[in-house]
KETISE-223469 format. One record per residue (C-alpha): residue number from 1; residue in three letters; x, y, z. Coordinates in Angstrom, 3 decimals. Example, Ala and Ser with C-alpha at 12.3 -4.5 7.8 and 13.67 -1.06 7.14 Angstrom:
! KETISE-223469
R   num   residu         xx         yy         zz
R     1      Ala     12.300     -4.500      7.800
R     2      Ser     13.670     -1.060      7.140
! end
This chain:
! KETISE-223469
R   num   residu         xx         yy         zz
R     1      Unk      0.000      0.000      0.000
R     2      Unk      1.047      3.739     -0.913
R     3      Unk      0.318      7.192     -1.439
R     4      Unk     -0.330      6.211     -4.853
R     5      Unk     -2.325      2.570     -4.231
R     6      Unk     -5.191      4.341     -2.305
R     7      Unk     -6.804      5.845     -4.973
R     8      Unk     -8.535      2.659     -6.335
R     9      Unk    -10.144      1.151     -3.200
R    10      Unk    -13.519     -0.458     -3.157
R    11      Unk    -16.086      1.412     -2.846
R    12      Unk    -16.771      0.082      0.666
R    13      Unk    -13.870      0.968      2.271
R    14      Unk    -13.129      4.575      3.441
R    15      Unk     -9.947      6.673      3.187
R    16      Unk     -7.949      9.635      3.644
R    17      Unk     -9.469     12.862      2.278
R    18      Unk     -7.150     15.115      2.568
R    19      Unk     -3.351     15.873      0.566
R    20      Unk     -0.837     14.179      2.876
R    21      Unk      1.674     16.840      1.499
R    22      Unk      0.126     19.513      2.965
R    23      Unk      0.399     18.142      6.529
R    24      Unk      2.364     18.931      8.631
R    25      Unk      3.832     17.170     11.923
R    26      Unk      2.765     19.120     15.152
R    27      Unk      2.647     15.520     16.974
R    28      Unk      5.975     13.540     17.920
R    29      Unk      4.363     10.324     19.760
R    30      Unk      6.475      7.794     20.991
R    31      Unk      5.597      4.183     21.122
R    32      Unk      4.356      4.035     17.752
R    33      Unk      2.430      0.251     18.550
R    34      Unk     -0.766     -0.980     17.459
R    35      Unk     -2.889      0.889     20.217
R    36      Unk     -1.508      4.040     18.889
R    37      Unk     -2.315      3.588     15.275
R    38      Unk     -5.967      2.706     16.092
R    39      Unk     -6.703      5.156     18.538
R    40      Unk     -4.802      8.630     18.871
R    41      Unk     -4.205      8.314     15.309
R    42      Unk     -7.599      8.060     14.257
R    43      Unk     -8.895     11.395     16.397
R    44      Unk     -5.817     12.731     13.969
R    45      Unk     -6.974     11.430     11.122
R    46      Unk    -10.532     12.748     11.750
R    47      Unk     -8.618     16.524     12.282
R    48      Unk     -6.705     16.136      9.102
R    49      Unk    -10.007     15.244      7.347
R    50      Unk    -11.546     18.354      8.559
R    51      Unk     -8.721     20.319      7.141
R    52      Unk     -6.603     20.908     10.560
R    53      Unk     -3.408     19.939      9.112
R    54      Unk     -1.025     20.498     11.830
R    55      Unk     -1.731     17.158     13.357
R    56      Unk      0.049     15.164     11.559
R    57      Unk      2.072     12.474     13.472
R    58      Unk      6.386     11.428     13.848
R    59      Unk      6.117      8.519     15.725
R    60      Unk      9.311      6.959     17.792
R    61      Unk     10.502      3.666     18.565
R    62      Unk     12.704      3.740     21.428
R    63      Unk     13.481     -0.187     20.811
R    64      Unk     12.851     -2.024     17.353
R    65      Unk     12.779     -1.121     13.412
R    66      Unk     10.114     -3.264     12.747
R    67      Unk      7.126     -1.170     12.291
R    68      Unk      8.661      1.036     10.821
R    69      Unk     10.961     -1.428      8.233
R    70      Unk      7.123     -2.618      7.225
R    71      Unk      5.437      0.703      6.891
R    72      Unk      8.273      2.798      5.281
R    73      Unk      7.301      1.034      1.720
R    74      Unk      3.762      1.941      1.933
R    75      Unk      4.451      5.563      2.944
R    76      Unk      3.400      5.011      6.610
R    77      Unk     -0.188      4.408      5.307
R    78      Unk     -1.985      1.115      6.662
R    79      Unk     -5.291     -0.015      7.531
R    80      Unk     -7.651     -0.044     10.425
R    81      Unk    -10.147     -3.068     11.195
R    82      Unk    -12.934     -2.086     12.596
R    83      Unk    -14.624     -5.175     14.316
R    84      Unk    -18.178     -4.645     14.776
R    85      Unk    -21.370     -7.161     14.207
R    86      Unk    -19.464     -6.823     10.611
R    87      Unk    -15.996     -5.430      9.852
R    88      Unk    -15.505     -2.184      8.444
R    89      Unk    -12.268     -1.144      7.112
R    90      Unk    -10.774      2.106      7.129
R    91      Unk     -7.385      3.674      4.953
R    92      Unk     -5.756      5.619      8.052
R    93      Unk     -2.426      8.743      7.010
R    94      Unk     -2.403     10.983      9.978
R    95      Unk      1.771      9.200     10.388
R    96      Unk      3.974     10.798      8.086
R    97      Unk      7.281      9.367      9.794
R    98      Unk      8.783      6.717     12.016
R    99      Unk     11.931      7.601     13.688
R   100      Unk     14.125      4.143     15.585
R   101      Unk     15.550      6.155     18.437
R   102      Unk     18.655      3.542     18.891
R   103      Unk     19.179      4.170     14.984
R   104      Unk     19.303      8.202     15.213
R   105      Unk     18.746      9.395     18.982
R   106      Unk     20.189     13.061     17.803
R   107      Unk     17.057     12.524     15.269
R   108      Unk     14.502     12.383     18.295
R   109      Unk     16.175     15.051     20.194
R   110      Unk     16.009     17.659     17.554
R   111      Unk     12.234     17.116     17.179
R   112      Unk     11.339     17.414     20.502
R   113      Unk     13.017     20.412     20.226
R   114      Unk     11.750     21.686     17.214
R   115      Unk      9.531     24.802     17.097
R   116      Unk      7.217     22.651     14.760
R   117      Unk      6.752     20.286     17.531
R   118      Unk      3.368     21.084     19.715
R   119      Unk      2.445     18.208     21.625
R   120      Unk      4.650     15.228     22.407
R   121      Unk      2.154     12.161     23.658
R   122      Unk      3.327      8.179     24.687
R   123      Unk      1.740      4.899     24.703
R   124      Unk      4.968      2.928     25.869
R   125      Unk      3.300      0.333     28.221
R   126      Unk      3.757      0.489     32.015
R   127      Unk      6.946     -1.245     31.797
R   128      Unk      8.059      2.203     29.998
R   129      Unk      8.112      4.686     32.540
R   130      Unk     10.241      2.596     34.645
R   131      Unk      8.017      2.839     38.143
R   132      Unk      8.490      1.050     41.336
R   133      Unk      6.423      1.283     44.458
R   134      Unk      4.833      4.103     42.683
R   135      Unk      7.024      6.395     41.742
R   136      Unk      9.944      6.565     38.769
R   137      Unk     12.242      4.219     39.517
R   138      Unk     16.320      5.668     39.051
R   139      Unk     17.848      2.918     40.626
R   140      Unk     17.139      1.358     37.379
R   141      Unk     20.221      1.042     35.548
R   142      Unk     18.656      2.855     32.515
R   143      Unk     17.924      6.168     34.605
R   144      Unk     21.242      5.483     36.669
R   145      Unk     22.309      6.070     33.674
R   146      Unk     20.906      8.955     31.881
R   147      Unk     21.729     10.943     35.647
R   148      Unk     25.445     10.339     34.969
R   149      Unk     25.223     11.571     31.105
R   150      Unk     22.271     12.487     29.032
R   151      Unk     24.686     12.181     25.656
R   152      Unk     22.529      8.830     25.002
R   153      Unk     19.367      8.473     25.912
R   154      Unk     17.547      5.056     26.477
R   155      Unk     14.164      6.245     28.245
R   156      Unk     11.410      8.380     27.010
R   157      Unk     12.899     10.456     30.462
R   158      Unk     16.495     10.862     28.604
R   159      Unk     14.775     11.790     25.217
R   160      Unk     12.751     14.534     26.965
R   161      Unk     15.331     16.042     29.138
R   162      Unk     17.750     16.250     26.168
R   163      Unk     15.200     17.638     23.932
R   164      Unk     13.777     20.324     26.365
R   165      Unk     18.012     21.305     26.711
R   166      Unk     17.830     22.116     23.274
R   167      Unk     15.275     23.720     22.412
R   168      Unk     15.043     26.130     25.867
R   169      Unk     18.735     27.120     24.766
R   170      Unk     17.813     27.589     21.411
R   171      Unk     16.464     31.151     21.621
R   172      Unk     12.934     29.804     21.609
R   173      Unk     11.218     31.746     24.635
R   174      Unk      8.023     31.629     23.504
R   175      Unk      8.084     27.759     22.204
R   176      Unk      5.542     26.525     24.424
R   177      Unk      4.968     22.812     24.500
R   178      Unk      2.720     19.702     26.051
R   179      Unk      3.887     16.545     26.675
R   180      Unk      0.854     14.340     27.645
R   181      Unk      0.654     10.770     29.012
R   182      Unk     -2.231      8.067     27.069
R   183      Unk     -0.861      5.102     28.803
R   184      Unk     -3.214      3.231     31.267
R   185      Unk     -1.106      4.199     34.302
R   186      Unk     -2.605      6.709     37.039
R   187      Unk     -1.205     10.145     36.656
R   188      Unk      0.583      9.296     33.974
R   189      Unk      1.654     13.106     33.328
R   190      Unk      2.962     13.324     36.576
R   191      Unk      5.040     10.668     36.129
R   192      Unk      6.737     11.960     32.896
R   193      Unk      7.040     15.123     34.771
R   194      Unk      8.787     13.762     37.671
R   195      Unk     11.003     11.998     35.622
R   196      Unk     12.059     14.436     33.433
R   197      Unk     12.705     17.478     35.976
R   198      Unk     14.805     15.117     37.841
R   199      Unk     17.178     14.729     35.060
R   200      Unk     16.674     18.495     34.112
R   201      Unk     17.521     19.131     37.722
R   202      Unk     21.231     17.477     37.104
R   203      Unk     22.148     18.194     34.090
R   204      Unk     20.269     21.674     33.600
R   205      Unk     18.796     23.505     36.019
R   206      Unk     18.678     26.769     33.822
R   207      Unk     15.967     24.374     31.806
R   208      Unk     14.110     23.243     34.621
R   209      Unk     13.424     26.885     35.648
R   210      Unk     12.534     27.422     32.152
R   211      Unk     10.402     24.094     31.611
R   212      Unk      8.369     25.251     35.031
R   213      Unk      6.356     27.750     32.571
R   214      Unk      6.868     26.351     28.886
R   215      Unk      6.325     22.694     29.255
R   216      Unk      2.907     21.644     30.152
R   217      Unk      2.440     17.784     31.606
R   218      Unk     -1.188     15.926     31.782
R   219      Unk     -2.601     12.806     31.384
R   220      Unk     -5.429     11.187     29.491
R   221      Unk     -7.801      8.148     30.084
R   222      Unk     -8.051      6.415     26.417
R   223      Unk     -9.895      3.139     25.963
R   224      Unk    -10.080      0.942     23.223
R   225      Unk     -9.391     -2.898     22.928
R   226      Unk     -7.307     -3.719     19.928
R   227      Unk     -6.179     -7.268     18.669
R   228      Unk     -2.705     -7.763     17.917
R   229      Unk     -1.934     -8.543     14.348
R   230      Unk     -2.348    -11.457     13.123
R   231      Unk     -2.217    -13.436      9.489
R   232      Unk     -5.534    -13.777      9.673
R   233      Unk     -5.985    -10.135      9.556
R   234      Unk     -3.601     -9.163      7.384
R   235      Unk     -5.515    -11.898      5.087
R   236      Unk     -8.997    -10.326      5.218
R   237      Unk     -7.514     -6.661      4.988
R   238      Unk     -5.586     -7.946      1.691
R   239      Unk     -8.894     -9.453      0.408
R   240      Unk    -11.326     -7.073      1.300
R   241      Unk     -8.782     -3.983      0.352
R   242      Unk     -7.233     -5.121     -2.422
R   243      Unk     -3.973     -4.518     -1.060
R   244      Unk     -1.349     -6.087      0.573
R   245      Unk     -0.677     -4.066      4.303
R   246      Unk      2.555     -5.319      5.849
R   247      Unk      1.117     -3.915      9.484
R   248      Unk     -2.235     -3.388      9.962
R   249      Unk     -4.369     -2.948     13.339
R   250      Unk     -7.895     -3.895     14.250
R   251      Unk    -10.183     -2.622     17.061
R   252      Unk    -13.819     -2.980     18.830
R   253      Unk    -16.109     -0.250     17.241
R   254      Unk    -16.405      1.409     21.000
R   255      Unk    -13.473      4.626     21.686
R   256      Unk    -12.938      6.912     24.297
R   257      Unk    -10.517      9.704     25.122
R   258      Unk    -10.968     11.636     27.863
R   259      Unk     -8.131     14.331     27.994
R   260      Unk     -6.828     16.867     30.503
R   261      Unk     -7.114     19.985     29.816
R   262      Unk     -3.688     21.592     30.676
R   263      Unk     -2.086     22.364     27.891
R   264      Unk      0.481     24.942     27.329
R   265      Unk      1.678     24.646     23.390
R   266      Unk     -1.379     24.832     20.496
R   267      Unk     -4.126     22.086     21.662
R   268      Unk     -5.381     20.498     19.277
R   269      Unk     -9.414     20.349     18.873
R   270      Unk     -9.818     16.861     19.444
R   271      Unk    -12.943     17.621     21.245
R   272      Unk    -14.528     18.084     18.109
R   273      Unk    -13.627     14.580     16.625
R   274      Unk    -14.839     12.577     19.684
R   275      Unk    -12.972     13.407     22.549
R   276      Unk    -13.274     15.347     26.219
R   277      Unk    -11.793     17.983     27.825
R   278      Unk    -11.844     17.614     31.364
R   279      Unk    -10.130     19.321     34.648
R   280      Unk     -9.622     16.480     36.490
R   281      Unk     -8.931     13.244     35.005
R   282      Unk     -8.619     11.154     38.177
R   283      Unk    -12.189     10.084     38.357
R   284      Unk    -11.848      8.948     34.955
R   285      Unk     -8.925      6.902     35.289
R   286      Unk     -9.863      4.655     38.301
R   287      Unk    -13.435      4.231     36.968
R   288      Unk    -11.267      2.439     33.751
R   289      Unk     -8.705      0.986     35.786
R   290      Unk    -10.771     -0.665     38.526
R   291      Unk    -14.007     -1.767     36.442
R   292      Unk    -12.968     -2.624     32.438
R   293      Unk     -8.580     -2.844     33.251
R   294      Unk     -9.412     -4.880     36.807
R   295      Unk    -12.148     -7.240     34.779
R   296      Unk    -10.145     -7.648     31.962
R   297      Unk     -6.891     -8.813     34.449
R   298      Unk     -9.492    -11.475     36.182
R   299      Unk    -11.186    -13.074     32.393
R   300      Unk     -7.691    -13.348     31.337
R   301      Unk     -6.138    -15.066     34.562
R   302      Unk     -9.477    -17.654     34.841
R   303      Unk     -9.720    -17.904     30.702
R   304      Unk     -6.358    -18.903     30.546
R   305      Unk     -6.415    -21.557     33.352
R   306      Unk     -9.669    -22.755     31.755
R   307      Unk     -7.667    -23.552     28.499
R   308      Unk     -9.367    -20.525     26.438
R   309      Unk     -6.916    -18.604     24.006
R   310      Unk     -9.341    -15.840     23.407
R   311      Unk    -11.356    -13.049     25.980
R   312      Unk    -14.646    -13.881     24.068
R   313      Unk    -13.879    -17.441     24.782
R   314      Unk    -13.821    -17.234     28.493
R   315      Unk    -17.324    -15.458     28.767
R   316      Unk    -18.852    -17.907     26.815
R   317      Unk    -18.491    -20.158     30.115
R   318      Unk    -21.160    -19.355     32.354
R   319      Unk    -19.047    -19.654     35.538
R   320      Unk    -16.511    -16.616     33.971
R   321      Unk    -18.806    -14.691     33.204
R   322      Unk    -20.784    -14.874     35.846
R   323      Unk    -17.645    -14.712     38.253
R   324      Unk    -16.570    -11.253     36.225
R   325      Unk    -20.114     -9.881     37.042
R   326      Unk    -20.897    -10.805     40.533
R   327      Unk    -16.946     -9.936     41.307
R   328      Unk    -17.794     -6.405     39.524
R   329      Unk    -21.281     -5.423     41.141
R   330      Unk    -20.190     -6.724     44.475
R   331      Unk    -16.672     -5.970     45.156
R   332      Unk    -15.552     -3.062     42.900
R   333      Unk    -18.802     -0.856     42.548
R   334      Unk    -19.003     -0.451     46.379
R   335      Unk    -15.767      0.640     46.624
R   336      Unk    -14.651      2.194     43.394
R   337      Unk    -16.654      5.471     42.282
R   338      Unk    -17.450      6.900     39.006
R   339      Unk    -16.992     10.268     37.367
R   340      Unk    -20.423     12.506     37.898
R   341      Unk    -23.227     11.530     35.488
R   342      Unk    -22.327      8.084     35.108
R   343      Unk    -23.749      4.960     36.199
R   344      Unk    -21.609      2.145     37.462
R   345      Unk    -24.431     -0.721     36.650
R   346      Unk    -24.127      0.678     32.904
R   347      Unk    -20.742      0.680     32.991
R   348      Unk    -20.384     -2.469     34.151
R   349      Unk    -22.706     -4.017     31.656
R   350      Unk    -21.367     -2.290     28.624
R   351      Unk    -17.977     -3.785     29.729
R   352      Unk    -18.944     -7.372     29.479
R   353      Unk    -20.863     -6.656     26.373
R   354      Unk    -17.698     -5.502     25.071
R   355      Unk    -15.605     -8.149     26.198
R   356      Unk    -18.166    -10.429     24.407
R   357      Unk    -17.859     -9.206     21.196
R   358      Unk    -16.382    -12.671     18.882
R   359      Unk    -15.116    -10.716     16.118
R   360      Unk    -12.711     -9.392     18.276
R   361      Unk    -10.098    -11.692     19.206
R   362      Unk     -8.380    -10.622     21.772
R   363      Unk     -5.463    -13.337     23.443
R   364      Unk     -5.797    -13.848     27.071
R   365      Unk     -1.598    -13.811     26.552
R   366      Unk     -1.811    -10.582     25.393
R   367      Unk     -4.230     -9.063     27.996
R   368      Unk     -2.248    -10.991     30.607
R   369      Unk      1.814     -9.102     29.390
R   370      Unk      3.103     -7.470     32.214
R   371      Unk      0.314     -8.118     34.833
R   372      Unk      2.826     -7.628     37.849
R   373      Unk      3.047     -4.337     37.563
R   374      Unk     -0.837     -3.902     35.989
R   375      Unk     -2.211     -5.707     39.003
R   376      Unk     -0.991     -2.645     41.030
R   377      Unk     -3.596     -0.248     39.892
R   378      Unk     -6.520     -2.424     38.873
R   379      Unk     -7.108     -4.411     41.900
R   380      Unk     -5.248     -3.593     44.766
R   381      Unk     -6.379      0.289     45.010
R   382      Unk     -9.659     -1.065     44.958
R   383      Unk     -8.855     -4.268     47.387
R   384      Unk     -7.117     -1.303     50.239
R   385      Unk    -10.061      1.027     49.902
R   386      Unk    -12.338     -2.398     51.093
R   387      Unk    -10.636     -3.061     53.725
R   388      Unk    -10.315      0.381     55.098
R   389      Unk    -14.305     -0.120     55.350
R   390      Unk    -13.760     -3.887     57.137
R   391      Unk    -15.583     -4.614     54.002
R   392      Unk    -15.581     -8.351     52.409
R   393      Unk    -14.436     -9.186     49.124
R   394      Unk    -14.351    -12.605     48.577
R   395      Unk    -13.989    -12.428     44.689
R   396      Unk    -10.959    -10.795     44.702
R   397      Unk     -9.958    -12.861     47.094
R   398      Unk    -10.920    -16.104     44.815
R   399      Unk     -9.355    -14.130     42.018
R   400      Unk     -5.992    -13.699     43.932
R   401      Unk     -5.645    -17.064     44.007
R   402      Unk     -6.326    -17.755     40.583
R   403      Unk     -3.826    -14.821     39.358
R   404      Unk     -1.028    -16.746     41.669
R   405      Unk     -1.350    -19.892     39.691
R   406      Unk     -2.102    -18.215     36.690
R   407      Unk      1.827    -17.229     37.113
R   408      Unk      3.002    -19.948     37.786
R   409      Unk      1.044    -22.265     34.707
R   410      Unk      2.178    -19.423     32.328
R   411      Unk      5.725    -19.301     33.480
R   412      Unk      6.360    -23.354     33.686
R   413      Unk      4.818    -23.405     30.154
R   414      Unk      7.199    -20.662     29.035
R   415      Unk      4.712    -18.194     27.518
R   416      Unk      4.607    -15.698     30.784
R   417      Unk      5.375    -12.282     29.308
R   418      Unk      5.900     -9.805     32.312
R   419      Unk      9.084     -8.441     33.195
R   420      Unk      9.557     -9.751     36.675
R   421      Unk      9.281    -13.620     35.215
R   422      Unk     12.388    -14.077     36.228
R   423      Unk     11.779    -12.913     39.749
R   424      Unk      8.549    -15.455     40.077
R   425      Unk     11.377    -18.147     38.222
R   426      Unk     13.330    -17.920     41.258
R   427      Unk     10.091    -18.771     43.956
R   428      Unk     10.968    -22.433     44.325
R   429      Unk      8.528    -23.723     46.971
R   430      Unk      6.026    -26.286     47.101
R   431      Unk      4.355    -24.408     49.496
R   432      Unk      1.508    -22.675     48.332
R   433      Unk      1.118    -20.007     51.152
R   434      Unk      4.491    -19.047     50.034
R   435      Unk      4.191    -18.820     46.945
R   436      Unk      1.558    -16.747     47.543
R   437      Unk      2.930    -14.634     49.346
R   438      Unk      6.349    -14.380     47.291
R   439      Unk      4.463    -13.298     44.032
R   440      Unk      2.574    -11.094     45.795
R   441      Unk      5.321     -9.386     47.092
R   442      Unk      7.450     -9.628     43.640
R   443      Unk      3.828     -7.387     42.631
R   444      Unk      4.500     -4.954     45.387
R   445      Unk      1.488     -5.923     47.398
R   446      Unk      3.203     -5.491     50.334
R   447      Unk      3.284     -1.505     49.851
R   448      Unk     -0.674     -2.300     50.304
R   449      Unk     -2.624     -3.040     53.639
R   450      Unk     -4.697     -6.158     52.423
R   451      Unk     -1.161     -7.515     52.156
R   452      Unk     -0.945     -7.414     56.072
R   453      Unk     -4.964     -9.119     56.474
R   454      Unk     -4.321    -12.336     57.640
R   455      Unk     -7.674    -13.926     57.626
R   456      Unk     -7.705    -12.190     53.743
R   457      Unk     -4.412    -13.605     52.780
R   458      Unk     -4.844    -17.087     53.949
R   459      Unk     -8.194    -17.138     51.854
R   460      Unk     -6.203    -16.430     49.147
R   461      Unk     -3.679    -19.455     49.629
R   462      Unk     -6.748    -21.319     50.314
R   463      Unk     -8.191    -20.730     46.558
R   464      Unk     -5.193    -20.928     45.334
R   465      Unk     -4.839    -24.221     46.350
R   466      Unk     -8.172    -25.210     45.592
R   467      Unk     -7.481    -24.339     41.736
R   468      Unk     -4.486    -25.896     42.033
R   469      Unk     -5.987    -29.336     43.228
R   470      Unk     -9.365    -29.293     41.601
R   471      Unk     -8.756    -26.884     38.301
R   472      Unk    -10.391    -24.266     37.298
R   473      Unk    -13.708    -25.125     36.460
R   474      Unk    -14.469    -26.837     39.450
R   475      Unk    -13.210    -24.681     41.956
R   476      Unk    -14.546    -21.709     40.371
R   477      Unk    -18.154    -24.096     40.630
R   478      Unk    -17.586    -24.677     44.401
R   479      Unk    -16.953    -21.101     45.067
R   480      Unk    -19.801    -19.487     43.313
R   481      Unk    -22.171    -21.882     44.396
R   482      Unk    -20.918    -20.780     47.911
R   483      Unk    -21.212    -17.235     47.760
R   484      Unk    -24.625    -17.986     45.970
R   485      Unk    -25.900    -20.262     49.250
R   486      Unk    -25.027    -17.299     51.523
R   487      Unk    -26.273    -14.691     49.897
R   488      Unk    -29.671    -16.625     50.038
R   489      Unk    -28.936    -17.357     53.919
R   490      Unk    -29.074    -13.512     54.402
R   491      Unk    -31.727    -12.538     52.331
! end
């Protein structure tokens, strides 16, 4: 697919309307991945359309070529999925560039500090701002790193830091700027903020006084489930297109952005392509993290164990499903609130619905990468806010358990993709209150009070051992039927 190849689509499918020459790139995003290209790029897409061609995109690798070694040919150009009740494809241009920061890191500093350059965003995963216990993490050897010398950068931090250099000592006073976080991660601006002024604060204070007023940080809630790519995809987009696509991306039909609304450089009107301006994201971003993030975590830990490669799989058993629900209505809405207006029964139903949806094949695997540190924010905010009430919650408790030796199935079958793997490797116990415990604490659970609950915790080790013994299916039986006999008791 290129510039040129778009011109003779199907009738069906939609494209680009506007002259890709004329845009220009206000946007320099890195982690140009799949999530990216089907939603950020899309409410840019929809701008250039209108005729707002500023918003073009640069994207940034700060690890491999491949994307953009398989876009490159086809000018950057590729298709989006969309998978509905049917499939509707769509011819997306808003990226006009991929950069391979480890290729040409000078080339990523001199765009972030480029005039041109309005509003730098990220979707680099959790594992990408580097956080432990919380907070940016420079004990890392990356960061411990970029403190002594900033001459190469490895983390978005070092990029940022080194860029913001330039371009305040470039004569640029009035070269305002936003840098803005659309990773699932709470306070994800504040993150990139505290990481960067702590490397601005060694190597160049001058900057950070200068940053304080030109560089604007916020965050963003963004929510959209997308597939990774497949053959099969790249099949049907070849034979419904017409046209080979080296990378396409697929997604549900349902998007959301919901941005802060802090920004110091232009700000682009996304609000008129879909998106919302808010003041306060917070509300926002738990009502995401602790409903859809914390009930995708639990269909993807119990689907898996249940032998199910796909989401839509898993709720097809009446157990999961009904486990996700009951584990929703009774242990998260109590505890977890929602932003003003909206209704956490809806909510909560419109998840599942989503997570139902068969043309969207979504790999337990996939959902399950890097659920360590994912864990954090989805359940055990929730899980501390309970128990400062005295309040049970018995399905997180069951779910616990079945996360634990989710872990440890994945990681003896060698397909456990989470960067502390080879911390759970080393728990070598036959002991299952141990192991409990030690993956727990490898997920920093011990920074959180439920941690300390013994009567909770032993629960836990309890189910835990229960799946272990019985399997899934049966112990997930035994303990709904449970929970089912004494909620009748008390009625």
């Amino acid at each position: 697919m290129s510039q040129l190849s778009v011109n003779n689509l199907p009738e069906d499918i939609s494209s680009f309307e506007y002259d890709r020459k004329a845009v220009t790139s206000a946007i320099l995003h890195f982690g140009i991945g799949n999530f990216h290209r089907a939603h950020q790029a899309v409410y840019c897409d929809d701008l250039l359309n209108r005729g707002d061609t500023n918003w073009g995109i640069t994207g940034v690798s700060l690890r491999s070529s491949s994307l953009r070694d398989a876009l490159a040919p086809q000018d950057y150009i590729y298709t989006l999925a969309i998978l509905g009740e049917s499939t509707e494809y769509r011819i997306i241009g808003a990226i006009q560039d991929v950069l391979v920061a480890p290729d040409d890191p000078n080339a990523v500093i001199a765009l972030v500090a480029h005039r041109s350059t309005q509003l730098i965003s990220s979707t680099i995963t959790e594992k990408g701002y580097y956080l432990s216990s919380g907070r940016v993490d420079f004990d890392h050897p990356d960061l411990r790193s970029e403190l002594a010398s900033l001459d190469m950068p490895k983390t978005i931090y070092g990029f940022l830091a080194q860029g913001l250099i330039q371009r305040a000592h470039g004569g640029r006073e009035n070269s305002k700027l936003t840098i803005m976080c659309c990773d699932n991660i709470s306070k994800g601006g504040e993150h990139l903020k505290d990481g960067v002024y702590c490397l601005l604060q060694k190597h160049s204070p001058m900057t950070l006084d200068w940053a304080l007023s030109h560089v604007g940080f916020i965050s963003t809630m963004v929510d959209r489930v997308c597939p990774a790519t497949d053959h099969n995809l790249r099949a049907s987009v070849c034979r419904e297109t017409g046209r080979e696509d080296a990378w396409p991306v697929s997604a549900e039909p349902f998007t959301q952005w919901v941005i802060e609304d802090g920004f110091l450089g232009d700000r682009p009107h996304f609000d008129e392509v879909g998106a919302v301006f808010v003041d306060d994201i917070t509300p926002f971003e738990q009502m995401k993290l602790r409903y859809l993030n914390a009930a995708h975590t639990m269909v993807s830990s119990l689907g898996y164990l249940s032998g199910d490669i796909f989401v839509h799989e898993a709720l097809r058993r009446s157990e999961v499903k009904s486990f996700v629900q009951q584990a929703l209505r009774e242990n998260v809405l109590p505890h977890a609130t929602v932003p003003d207006g909206h209704s956490g029964d809806d909510y909560i139903e419109a998840v599942i619905e989503r997570f139902q949806n068969e043309n969207l094949p979504y790999a337990n695997l996939q959902v399950s990468t890097d659920s360590s540190q994912k864990i954090q924010q989805r359940w055990f905010s929730t899980l501390d806010i309970a128990m400062t009430k005295k309040a049970k919650v018995p399905y997180f408790a069951f779910g616990l358990g079945a996360w634990v030796v989710f872990i440890q199935t994945a990681l003896l079958a060698g397909v456990l993709n989470d960067p502390k793997s080879g911390m759970f490797a080393e728990v070598e116990t036959d002991d299952m209150g141990r192991r409990v415990s030690a993956y727990l604490n490898i997920a920093s659970a011990d920074r959180f009070a439920f941690y300390n609950e013994a009567d909770f915790m032993q629960t836990v080790v309890k189910h835990a051992k229960s799946i272990q013994t019985w399997g899934i299916k049966t112990a997930l039986t035994a303990f709904l039927k449970y929970q089912e006999q004494k909620e009748e008791s008390h009625a």
